[in-house]
N, C-alpha and C positions, 0 to 999 in steps of 0.2 A: 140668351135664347139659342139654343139650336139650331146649324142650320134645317135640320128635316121639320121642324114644328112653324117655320115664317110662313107668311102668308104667300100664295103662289104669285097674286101679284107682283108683291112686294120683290119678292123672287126674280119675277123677268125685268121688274124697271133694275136692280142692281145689276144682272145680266147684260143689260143694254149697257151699261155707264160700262161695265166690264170690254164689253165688244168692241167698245169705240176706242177704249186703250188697248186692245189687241189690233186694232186695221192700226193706228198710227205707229203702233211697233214694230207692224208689220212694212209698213211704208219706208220707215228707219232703216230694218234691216237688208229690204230690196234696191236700196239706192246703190246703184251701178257694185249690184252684186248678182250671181246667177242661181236663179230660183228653185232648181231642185236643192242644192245642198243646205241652203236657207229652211225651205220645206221640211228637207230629213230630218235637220240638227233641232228644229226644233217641237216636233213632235217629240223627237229620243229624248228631250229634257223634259216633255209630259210624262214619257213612259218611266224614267230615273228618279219622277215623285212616287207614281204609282207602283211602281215594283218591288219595294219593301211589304207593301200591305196586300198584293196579291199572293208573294213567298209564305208571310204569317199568316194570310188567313184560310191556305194548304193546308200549312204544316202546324199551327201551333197559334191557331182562331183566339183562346184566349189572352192574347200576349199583345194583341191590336189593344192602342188603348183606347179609341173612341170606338163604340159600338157603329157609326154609322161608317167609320170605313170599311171593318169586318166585310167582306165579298161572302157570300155565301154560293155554295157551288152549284151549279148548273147544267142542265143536257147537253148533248153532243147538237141536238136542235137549234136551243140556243146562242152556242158560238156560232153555229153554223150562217144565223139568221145576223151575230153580230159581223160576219167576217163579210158577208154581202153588206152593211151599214158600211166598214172601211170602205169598200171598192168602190160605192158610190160617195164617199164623202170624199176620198183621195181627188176622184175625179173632174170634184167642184172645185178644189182647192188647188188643181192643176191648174185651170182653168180661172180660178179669181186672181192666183199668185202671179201670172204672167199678165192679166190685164190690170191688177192693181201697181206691176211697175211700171206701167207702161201709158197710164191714164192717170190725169191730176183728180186729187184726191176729191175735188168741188166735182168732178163728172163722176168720177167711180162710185162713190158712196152713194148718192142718188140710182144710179143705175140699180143696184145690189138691195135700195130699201124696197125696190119694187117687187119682192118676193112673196108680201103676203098677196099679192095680186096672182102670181103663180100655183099658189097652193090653193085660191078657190075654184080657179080653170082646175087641177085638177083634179080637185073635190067632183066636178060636176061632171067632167068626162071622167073619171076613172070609179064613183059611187053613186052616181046620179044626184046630187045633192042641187037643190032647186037656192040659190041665192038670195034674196029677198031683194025690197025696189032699192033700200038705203046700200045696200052692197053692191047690186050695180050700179047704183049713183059713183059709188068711191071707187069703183072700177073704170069709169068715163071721166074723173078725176084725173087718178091717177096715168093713164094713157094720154090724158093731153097734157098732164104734167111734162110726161117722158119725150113727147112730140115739141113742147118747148124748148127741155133740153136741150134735144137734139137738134133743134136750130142753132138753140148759142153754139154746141157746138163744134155745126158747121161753120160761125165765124171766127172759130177759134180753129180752123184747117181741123177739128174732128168730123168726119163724112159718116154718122153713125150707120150711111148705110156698108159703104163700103172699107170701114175700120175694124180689123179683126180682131184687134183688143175691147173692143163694143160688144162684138159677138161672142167674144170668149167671156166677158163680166154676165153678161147674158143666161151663158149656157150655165155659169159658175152658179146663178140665181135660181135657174128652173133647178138645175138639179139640189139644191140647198132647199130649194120649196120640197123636193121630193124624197129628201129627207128626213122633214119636219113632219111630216105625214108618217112616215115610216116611224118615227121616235115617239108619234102615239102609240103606233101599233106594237113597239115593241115595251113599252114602260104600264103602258093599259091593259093592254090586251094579254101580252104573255105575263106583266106583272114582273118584269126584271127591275131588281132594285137602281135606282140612278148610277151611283157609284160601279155597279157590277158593268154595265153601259159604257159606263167612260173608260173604267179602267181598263177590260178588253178591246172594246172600238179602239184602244189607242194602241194598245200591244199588236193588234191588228194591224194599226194602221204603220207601224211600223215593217212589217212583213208587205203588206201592198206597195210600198214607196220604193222598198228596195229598190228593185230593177230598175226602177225608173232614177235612183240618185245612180246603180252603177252604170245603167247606160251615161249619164253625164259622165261619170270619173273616167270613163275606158272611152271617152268621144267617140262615140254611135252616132252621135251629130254635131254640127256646126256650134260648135261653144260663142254665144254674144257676149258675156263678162265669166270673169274667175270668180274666184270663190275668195270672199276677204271676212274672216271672223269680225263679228261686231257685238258687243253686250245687248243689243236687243234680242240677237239671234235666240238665246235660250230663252230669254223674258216672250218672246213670238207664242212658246209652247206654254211657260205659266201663265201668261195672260189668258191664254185660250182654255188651259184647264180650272180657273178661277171662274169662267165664264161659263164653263158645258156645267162645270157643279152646281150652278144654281138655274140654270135651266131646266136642266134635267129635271132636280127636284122640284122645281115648280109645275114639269110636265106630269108628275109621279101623282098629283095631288090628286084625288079622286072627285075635285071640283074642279079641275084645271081644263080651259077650253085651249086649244091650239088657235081657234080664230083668234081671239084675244092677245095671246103669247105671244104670237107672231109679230104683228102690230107693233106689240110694246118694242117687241126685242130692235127692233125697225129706227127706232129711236136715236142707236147708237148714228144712223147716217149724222145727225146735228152736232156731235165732237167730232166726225171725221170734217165736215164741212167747217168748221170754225179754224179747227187745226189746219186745213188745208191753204185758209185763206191767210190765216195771223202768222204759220209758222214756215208755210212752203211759199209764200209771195203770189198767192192764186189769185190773183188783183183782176181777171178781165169778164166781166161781166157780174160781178157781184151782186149787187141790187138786184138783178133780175133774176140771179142763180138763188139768190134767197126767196125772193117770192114766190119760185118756182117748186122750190124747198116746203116752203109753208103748205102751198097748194097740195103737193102728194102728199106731204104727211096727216092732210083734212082728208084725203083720199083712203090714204092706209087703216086711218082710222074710222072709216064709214064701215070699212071691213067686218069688222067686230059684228 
């Protein structure tokens, strides 16, 4: 079967199991290493899958041998709309890459699943979208989940109010919420193929990252760790491109809800949390960082 013909569900639950191998790779490759060059190298190895099939499907469309990688070409609109999708997605990933090495993986990934909680705040501030009682149910869930959390913790010396790695997982969430919204409106709405989305957002996102790896190489600031090559590093970007391809296509489906998507995609916090406890020794508060687990994810999914 094709990937363009699976069911969209089907679509976001492999998404998710994808997701949660791209945060643990990512976890891999950020251990006492510095995070833009990490960031750069492994976008550039998305882009170095993708840049064969955007060259042929220029210059010589039939020579693509899968129909669904063919790109088909696009407005000045278009990129326009995808090169704002880089700016805001660099921005999350600024912003997640520095709190996920900086926060064990049992805190991070919970913090990060609480995004479909983001994207219906603002659904309702930004469309007027009225939520129903079962979704504010999972909304008052999910916030006393996070308020749990954030007690452990505080006994773990995390002060989620005053830890700026909390607030940068945070911001990495809203704007990843505000994203997912945007990735309806450009896959529905303007009707851009999946593939056409990733391939660009990524050549894109190579141009936005720039400055930001050469500010690190020419130290514009204070360097915390060097730069140490690791095989996850380039695995950081196919993990990730494994994972946008079936999303996307799952968003393209002309039955596909984002309340839903989102949700599922949420999923992946349950291999980051396992991985964090079995493979990084995240021994201190278990029990209760599980049940806390269970709770938000009853929450995420009232969402729907």
């Amino acid at each position: 079967m094709a990937i363009g013909d699976m069911d969209w569900l089907l679509l976001s639950i492999l998404s998710a199991l994808c997701l949660g191998g791209y945060d643990l790779l990512k976890k891999h490759a950020l251990r006492d290493n510095a995070v833009p060059p990490v960031l750069f190298y492994g976008i550039v190895a998305k882009v170095l899958v993708w840049l064969p099939f955007v060259v042929l499907s220029s210059v010589a469309p039939d020579a693509v041998p899968v129909d669904y990688l063919r790109l088909p070409d696009i407005s000045q609109r278009d990129h326009l709309c995808l090169i704002a999708k880089s700016a805001l997605v660099s921005f999350s990933w600024i912003f997640g890459y520095f709190a996920l090495k900086h926060l064990p993986l049992s805190t991070a990934g919970p913090i990060r699943s609480t995004g479909p909680l983001w994207t219906i705040v603002l659904a309702v501030v930004l469309f007027g979208e009225q939520p129903s009682a079962r979704q504010w149910g999972g909304v008052v869930i999910i916030l006393s989940a996070f308020y749990a959390f954030a007690w452990m913790g505080k006994r773990e010396g995390i002060h989620f109010g005053r830890n700026r790695w909390v607030w940068y997982m945070l911001g990495a969430t809203i704007l990843g919420a505000c994203s997912s919204i945007y990735d309806k409106y450009l896959l529905q709405r303007l009707g851009l193929e999946p593939t056409t989305v990733q391939a660009w957002f990524s050549m894109y996102l190579v141009v936005v990252l720039l400055p930001f790896y050469i500010g690190w190489k020419c130290r514009w600031w204070s360097r915390g760790h060097s730069f140490t090559w690791k095989w996850s590093v380039p695995l950081v970007g196919i993990g990730l491109l494994v994972a946008d391809m079936l999303y996307f296509t799952a968003i393209r489906h002309p039955e596909a809800l984002i309340s839903v998507i989102s949700p599922v995609r949420r999923m992946s916090v349950v291999i980051t949390f396992l991985a964090g406890v079995i493979f990084h020794k995240e021994r201190s508060n278990v029990r209760w960082k599980l049940c806390c687990l269970v709770v938000l994810l009853v929450g995420v999914f009232l969402l729907r």
